[in-house]
C-alpha positions as CSV (number, residue, x, y, z in Angstrom):
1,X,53.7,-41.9,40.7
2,X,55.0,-38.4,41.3
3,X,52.0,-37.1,38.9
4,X,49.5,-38.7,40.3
5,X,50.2,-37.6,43.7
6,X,50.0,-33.6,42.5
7,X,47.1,-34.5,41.4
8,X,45.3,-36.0,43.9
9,X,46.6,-32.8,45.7
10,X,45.2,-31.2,43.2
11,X,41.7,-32.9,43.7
12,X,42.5,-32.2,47.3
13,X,42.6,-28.5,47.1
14,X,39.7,-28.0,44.6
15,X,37.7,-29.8,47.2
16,X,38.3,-27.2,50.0
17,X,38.0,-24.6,47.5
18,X,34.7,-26.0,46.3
19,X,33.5,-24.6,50.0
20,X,33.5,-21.2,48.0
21,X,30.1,-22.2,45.9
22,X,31.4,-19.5,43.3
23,X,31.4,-19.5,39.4
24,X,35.1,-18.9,39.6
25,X,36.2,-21.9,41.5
26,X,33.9,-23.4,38.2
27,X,36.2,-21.8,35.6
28,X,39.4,-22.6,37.4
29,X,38.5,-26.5,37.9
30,X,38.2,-26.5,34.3
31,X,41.5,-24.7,33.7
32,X,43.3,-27.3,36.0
33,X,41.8,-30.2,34.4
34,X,42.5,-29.1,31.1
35,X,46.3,-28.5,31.9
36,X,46.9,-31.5,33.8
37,X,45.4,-33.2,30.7
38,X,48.0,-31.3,28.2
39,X,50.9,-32.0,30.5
40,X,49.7,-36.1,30.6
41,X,49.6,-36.3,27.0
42,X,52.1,-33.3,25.7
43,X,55.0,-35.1,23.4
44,X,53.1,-38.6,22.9
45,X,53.7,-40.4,19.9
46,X,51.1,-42.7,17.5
47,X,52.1,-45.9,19.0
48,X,52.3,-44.8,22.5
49,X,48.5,-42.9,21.4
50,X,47.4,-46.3,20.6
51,X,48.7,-48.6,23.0
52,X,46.4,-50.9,25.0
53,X,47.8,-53.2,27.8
54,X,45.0,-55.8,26.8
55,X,42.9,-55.9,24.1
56,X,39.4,-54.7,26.1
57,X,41.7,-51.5,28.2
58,X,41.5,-48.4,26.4
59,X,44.5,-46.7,25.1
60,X,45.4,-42.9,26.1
61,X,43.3,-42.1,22.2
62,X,40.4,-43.5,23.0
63,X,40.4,-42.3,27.2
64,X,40.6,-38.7,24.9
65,X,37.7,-39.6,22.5
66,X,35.8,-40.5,25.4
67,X,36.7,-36.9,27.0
68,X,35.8,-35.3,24.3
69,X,32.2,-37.2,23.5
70,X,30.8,-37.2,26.9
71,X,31.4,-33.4,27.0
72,X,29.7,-32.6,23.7
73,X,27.1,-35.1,25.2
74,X,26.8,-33.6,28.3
75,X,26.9,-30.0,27.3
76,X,24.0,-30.4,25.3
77,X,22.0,-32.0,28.1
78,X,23.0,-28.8,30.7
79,X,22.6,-26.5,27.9
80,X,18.7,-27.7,27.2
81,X,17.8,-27.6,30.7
82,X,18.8,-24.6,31.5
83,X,17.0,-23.0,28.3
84,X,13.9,-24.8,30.6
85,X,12.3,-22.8,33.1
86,X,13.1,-23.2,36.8
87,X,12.3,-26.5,38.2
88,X,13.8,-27.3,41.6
89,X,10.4,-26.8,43.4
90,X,8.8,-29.6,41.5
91,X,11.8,-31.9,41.3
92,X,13.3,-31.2,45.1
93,X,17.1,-29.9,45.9
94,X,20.2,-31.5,45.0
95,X,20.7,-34.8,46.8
96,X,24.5,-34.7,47.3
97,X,27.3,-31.7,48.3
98,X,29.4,-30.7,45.3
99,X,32.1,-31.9,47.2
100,X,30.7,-35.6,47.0
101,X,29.5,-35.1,43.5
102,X,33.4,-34.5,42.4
103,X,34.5,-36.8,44.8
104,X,32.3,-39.5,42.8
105,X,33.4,-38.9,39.4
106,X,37.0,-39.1,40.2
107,X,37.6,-42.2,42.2
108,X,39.0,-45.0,40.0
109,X,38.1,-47.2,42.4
110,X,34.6,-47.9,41.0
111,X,34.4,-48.5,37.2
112,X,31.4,-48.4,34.9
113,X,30.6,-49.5,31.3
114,X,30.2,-46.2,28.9
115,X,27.4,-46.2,26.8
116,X,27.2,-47.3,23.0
117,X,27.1,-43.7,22.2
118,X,30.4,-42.8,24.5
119,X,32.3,-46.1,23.7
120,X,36.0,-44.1,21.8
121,X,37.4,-45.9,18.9
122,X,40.7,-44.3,19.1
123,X,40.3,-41.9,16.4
124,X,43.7,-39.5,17.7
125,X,46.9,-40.4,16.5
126,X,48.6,-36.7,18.4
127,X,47.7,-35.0,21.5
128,X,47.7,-32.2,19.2
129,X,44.4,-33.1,17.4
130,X,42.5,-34.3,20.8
131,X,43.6,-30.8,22.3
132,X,42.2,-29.1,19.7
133,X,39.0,-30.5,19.6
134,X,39.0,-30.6,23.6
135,X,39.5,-27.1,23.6
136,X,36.9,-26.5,20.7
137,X,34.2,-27.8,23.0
138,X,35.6,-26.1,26.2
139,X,34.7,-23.0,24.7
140,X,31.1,-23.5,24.3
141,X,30.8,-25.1,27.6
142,X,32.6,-22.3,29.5
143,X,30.7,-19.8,27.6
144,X,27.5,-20.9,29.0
145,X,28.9,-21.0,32.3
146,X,29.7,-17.3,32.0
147,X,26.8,-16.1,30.5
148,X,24.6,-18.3,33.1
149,X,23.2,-16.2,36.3
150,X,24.3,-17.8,39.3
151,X,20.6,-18.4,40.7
152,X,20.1,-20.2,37.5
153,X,23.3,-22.7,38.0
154,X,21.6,-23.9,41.3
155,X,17.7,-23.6,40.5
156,X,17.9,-25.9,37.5
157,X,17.8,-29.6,38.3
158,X,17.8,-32.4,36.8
159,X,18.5,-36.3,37.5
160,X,21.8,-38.2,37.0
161,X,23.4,-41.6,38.6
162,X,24.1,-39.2,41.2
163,X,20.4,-38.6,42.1
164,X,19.4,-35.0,41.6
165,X,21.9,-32.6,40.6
166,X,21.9,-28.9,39.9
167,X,23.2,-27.2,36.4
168,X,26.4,-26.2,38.6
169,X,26.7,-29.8,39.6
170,X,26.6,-30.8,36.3
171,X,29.2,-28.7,34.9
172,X,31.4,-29.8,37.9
173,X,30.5,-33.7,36.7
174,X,31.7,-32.8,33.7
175,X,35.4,-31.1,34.6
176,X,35.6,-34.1,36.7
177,X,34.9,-36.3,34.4
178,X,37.9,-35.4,32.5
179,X,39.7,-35.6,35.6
180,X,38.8,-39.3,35.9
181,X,40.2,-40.3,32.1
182,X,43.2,-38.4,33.2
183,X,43.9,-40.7,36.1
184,X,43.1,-43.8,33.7
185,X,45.1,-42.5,30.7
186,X,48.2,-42.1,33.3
187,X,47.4,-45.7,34.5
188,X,47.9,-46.7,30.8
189,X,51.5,-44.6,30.6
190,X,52.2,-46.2,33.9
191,X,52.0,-50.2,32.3
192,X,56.0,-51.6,32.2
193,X,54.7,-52.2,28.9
194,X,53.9,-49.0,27.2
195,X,56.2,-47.7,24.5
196,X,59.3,-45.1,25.2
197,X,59.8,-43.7,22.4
């Protein structure tokens, strides 16, 4: 209970710093996501990797091999349209705040169905392995943040179950996104049942 209070404070301060509209607020929401990931799954065993409390829930493996897939899934979409020209005269501005857009992805509250394509198996047996490949991808993803202009993060747009977004929306989707499977994989450490040990 303790951790998911932080990190709804957590959420709570990234939203007031979001006010800043800065590439470093970017970087440092991915930073905090990532660590509060680590520290989740940091020590965690094969059986507790693979424990489900029913057989359709997803155990804390497969909440990381959906992490993992939607990134490499997603970083290829941001990283294609922002090879595009400019298009946010033809396609209109974003439709929500980036506050609202991070605010989306991370409330439990509402559930959705993943894709074929995003649906984990539970490949992970350590939190070493998923880390590793996490991290793999993070490094890509924050290197196009870093080596995109800022005009270029807001004048590319695209559409999303969100409505329009801008490539900085996107990449905020996406560190929020892990957020979300971090809440869900603690809900999972949080059943009476899981293992100890």
């Amino acid at each position: 209970m303790r951790n998911q209070v932080a990190f709804f404070l957590l959420l709570f301060a990234s939203s007031i710093a979001l006010a800043q509209n800065n590439k470093q607020y970017l970087l440092e929401y991915y930073a905090s996501t990532e660590a509060e990931l680590q520290k989740d799954i940091a020590g965690l065993n094969e059986t507790q990797m693979a424990f489900k409390a029913t057989p359709e829930s997803w155990s804390v493996s497969q909440c990381l091999e959906h992490i993992i897939l939607t990134e490499k899934m997603l970083y290829d979409r941001i990283q294609a349209g922002l090879a595009a020209p400019s298009n946010i005269e033809e396609m209109g501005a974003p439709t929500n705040t980036d506050e609202k857009i991070v605010e989306m992805v991370t409330d439990r509250s509402t559930k959705f169905k993943a894709p074929a394509e995003l649906a984990p198996e539970g490949k992970y047996t350590s939190p070493e392995a998923a880390m590793e490949e996490l991290k793999a991808g993070r490094a890509a993803i924050l290197e196009l943040v870093n080596n995109t202009p800022d005009a270029a993060l807001r004048d590319h747009v695209s559409e999303s179950p969100a409505g329009i977004v801008d490539a900085y929306q996107n990449f905020l989707f996406l560190a929020g996104h892990t957020a979300r499977h971090t809440l869900q994989l603690q809900e999972v450490k949080a059943n009476p049942a899981f293992p100890k040990s």
